[in-house]
Wavefront OBJ file of the C-alpha trace (Angstrom):
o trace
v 0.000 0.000 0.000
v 1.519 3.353 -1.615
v 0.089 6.607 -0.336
v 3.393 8.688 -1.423
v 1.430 8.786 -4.957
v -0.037 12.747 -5.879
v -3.336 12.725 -4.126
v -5.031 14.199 -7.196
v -7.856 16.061 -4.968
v -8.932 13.044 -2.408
v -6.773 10.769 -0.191
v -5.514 8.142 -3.356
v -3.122 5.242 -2.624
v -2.044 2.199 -4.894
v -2.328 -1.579 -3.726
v 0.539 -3.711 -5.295
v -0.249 -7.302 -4.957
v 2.288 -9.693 -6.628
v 1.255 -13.029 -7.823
v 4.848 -14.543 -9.024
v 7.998 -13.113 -10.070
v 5.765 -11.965 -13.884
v 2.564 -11.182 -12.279
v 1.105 -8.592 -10.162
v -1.949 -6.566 -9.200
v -1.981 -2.757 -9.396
v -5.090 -1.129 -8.137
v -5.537 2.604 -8.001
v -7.774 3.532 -5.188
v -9.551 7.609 -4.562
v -11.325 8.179 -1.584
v -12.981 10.769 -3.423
v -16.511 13.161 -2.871
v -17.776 11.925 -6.424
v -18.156 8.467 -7.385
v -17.750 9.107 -11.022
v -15.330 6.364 -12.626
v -12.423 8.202 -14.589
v -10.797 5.261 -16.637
v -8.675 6.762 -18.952
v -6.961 8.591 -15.634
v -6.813 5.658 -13.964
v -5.031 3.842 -16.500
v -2.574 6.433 -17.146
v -2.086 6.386 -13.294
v -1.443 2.754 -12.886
v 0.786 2.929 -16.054
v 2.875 5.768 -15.128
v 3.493 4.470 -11.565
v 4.845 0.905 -12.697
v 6.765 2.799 -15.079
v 8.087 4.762 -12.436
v 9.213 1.420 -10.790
v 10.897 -0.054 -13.740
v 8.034 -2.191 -14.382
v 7.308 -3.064 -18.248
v 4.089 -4.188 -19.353
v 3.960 -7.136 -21.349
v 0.276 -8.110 -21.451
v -2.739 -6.595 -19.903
v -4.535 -9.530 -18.310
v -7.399 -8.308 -16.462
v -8.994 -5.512 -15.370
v -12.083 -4.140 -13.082
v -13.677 -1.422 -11.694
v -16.032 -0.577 -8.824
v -17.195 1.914 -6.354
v -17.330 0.630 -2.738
v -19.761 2.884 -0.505
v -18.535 5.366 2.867
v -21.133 5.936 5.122
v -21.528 9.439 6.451
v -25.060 9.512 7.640
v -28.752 7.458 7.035
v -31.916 7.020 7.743
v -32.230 3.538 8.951
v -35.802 3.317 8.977
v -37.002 5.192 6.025
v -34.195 2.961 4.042
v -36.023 0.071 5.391
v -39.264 0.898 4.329
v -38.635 2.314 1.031
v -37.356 -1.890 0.691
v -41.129 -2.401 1.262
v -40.454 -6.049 2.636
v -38.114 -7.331 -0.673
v -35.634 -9.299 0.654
v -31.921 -7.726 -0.530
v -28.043 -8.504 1.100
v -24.946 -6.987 0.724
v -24.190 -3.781 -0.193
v -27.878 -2.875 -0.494
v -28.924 -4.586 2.643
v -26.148 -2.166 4.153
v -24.071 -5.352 5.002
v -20.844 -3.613 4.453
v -17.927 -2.190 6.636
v -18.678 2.154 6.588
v -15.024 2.867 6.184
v -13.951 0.113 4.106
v -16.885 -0.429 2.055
v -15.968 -4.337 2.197
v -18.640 -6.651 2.909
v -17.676 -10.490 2.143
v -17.432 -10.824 6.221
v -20.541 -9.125 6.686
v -22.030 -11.901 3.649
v -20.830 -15.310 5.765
v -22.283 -14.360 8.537
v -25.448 -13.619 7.034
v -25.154 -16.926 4.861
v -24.003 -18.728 8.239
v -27.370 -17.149 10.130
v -29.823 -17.878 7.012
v -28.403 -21.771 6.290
v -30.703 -22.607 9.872
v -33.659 -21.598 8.152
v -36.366 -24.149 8.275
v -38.914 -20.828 6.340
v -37.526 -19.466 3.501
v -40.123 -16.758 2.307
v -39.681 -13.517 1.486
v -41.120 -11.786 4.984
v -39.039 -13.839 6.803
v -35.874 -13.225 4.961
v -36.581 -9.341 5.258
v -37.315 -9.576 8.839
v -33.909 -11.594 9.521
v -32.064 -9.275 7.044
v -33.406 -6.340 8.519
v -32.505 -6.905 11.752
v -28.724 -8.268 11.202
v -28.280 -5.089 8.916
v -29.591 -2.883 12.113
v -27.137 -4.722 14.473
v -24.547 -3.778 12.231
v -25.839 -0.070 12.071
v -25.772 0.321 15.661
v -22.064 -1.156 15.779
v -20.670 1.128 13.173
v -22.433 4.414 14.436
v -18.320 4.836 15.580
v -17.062 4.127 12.119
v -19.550 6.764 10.630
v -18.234 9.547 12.914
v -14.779 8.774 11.437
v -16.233 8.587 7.955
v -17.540 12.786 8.661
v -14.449 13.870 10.009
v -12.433 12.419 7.060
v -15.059 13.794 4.434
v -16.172 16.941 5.798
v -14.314 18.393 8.845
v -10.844 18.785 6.435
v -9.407 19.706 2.705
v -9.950 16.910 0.072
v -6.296 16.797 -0.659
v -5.049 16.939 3.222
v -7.116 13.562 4.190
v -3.675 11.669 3.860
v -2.645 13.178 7.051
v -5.579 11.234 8.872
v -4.747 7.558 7.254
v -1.103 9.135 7.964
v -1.592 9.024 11.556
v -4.024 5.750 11.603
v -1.129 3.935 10.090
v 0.816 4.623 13.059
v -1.313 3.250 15.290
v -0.666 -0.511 16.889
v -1.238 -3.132 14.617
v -3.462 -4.773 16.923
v -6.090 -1.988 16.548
v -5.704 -1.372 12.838
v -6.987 -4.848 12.753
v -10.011 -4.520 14.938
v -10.327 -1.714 12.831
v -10.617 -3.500 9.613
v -12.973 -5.921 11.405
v -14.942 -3.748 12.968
v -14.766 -4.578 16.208
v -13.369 -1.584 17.963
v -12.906 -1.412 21.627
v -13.855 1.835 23.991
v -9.897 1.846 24.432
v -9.824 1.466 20.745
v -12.080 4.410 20.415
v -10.424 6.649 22.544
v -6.812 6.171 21.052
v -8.036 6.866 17.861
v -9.784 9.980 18.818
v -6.934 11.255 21.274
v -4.142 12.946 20.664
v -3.034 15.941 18.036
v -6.238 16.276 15.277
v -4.978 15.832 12.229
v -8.166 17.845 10.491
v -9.372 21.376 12.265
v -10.908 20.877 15.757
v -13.702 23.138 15.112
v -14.418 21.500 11.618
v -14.445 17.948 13.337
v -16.761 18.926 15.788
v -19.426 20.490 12.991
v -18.713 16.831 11.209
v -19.429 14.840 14.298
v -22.933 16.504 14.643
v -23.777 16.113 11.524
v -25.797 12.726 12.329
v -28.460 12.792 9.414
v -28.357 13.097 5.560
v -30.400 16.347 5.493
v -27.119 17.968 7.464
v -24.745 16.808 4.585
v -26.935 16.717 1.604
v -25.484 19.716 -0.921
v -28.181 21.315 -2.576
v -28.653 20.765 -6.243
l 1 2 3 4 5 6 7 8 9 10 11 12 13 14 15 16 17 18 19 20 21 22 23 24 25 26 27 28 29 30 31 32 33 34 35 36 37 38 39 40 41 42 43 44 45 46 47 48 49 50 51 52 53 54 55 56 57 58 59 60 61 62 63 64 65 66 67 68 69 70 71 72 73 74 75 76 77 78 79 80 81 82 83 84 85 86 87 88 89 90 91 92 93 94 95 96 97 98 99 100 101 102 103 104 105 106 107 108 109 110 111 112 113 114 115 116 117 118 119 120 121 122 123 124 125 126 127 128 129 130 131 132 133 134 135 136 137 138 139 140 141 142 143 144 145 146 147 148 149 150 151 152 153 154 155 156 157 158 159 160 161 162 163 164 165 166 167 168 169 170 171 172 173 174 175 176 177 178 179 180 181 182 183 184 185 186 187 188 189 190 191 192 193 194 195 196 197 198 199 200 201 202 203 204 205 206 207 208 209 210 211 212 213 214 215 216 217 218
C-alpha cells in the first residue's frame, strides 16, 4: 500500500499485490466526494506508476472497476421501508464495513445465520435481514463519525494526514479496525491525541448525524 502517490484532490493510494515473479496486481484507489469512474486517468495512473518502478508491461490480463460505498449519515428506517419487505443482502442490505466499504465478512455471517432456516419466504428473509443489517448499524455508528471527520471536517487533498496518523497506530487496533470490532480503548486512542483535520471542523462533522445535514443542494 503506496500513499506517497499525488493525491489528485482526495486521499488516493495504490495496492501492489504480486502473484509470481511476472505477475502482479496494481489497483488505483480515490477516496474521493464523487463516485464518477475516470478510466482513462486511472489507467494512465497505474501505467505511469509501474513505469516509475521499472516495471514493463507485457500483457494486460485483467482488469475491473467498482465503487465501494462510505457511510456518512442514514436514515435507517425510512431505508427500510422504502425496501417495502423485498428481501436484498450486501451492499444494499447495508451489510458492508462504513469505512472500508468491504462486505464479504458481513455476507458469511449472514449466509451462516440464514443456512438454519427451516422458512424461507420472502417476509421472513426481510425480517432476519433487517434486523442483522440494524445490528450492524448500531455497531458502526463509531465508524460513521470517522467517515464525517475524514469527508467533511478537512481539505480533500489533506485527508492523507488522517490515514497518515491511523497507520501509526498498533497493529493490533488497525486490525479490529478492519474488522470492525473496535474497543472503547480502541475508540479513545483513535480519537486522542493531536487532530490531524481542524478541531472546530471535526466537531461540525461529528454533529452532523443525518443526511439532510450533509446533503449539498442541487
Amino acid at each position: 500500500m503506496d500513499a506517497s502517490v499525488a493525491q489528485q484532490g482526495g486521499y488516493r493510494f495504490v495496492y501492489v499485490l504480486p502473484f509470481d515473479a511476472h505477475t502482479l496486481l496494481i489497483e488505483d484507489t480515490h477516496y474521493v466526494d464523487s463516485g464518477a469512474w475516470e478510466p482513462e486517468r486511472l489507467r494512465a495512473n497505474i501505467a505511469a506508476y509501474a513505469q516509475a518502478r521499472g516495471w514493463r508491461i507485457a500483457e494486460l490480463l485483467r482488469e475491473e472497476h467498482g465503487s465501494l460505498p462510505i457511510v456518512l449519515a442514514g436514515d435507517f428506517d425510512e431505508y427500510w421501508r422504502d425496501l417495502a419487505g423485498q428481501p436484498c443482502a450486501g451492499l444494499r442490505a447495508g451489510l458492508f464495513h462504513s469505512t472500508t466499504g468491504y462486505s464479504l465478512p458481513h455476507a458469511v455471517r449472514l449466509a451462516e445465520r440464514i443456512a438454519t432456516f427451516s422458512d424461507f419466504s420472502a417476509p421472513r428473509l426481510f425480517a432476519a435481514i433487517r434486523d442483522e443489517a440494524g445490528r450492524e448499524w448500531r455497531q458502526q455508528r463509531f465508524f460513521r463519525l470517522l467517515n464525517r471527520m475524514l469527508f467533511l471536517a478537512g481539505s480533500p487533498d489533506k485527508r492523507w494526514r488522517v490515514m497518515q496518523r491511523f497507520y501509526r497506530l498498533p497493529p493490533g487496533l488497525i486490525g479490529h479496525f478492519y474488522a470492525g470490532r473496535l474497543s472503547l480503548g480502541d475508540k479513545a486512542r483513535l480519537l486522542t491525541g493531536k487532530p490531524p483535520v481542524p478541531l472546530l471542523a471535526a466537531f461540525s462533522a461529528a454533529c452532523k448525524i443525518h443526511p439532510r445535514q450533509i446533503r449539498k443542494p442541487e
